[in-house]
Steps between C-alpha positions, in 0.01 A plus 500: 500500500361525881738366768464445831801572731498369882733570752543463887536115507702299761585323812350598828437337829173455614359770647666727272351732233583542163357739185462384145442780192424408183491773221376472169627704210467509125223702264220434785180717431338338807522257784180330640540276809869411617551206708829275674432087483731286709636119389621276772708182397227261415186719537298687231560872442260662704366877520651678802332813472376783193444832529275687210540818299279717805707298790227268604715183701451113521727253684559154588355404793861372585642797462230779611610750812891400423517603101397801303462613157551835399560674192653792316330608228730770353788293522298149364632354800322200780661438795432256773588542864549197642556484927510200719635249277409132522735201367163416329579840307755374312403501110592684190283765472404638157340847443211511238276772343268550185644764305409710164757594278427794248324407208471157624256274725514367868699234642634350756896518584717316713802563735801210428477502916721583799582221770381577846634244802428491835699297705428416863 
């Protein structure tokens, strides 16, 4: 089975920067797009940004010129940067990506999420 491991969650004052990675492993054969949503307390998961397989970018407006998505390929690996932190920041965020396992067909896996707070 395909999981989805994230890392880099925490506390941070605003202003502050912080760097979530998310690796997949398991029997993957290939990944498609890969992606990080964000839940606030009482808001619907939304997409924060996705990066494809050639390392074409979308983002937020909210969060465009502060976060970026990057990824490494060899390692099955997304990352996001994220630099001047807002309060309005704070969220779980949850790595996703669409993923084919050998002998197998697409679908779409989930991070359990990582806790990012940004206190003022």
């Amino acid at each position: 089975q395909v999981q989805l491991v994230e890392s880099g969650g925490g506390l941070v004052q605003a202003g502050g920067s912080l760097r979530l990675s998310c690796a997949a492993s398991g029997s993957i054969f290939s990944i498609n797009f890969m992606a990080w949503y964000r839940q606030a307390p009482g808001k619907q998961r939304e997409l924060v940004a996705v990066i494809t397989s050639g390392g074409t970018t979308n983002y937020a407006d909210s969060v465009k010129a502060r976060f970026t998505i990057s990824r490494d390929n060899a390692k099955n690996t997304v990352y996001l940067q994220m630099n001047s932190l807002k309060p309005e920041d704070t969220a779980v965020y949850y790595c996703n990506a669409e993923i084919k396992r050998y002998s197998n067909t697409w679908a779409t896996y989930w991070g359990q999420g990582t806790q990012v707070t940004v206190s003022s």
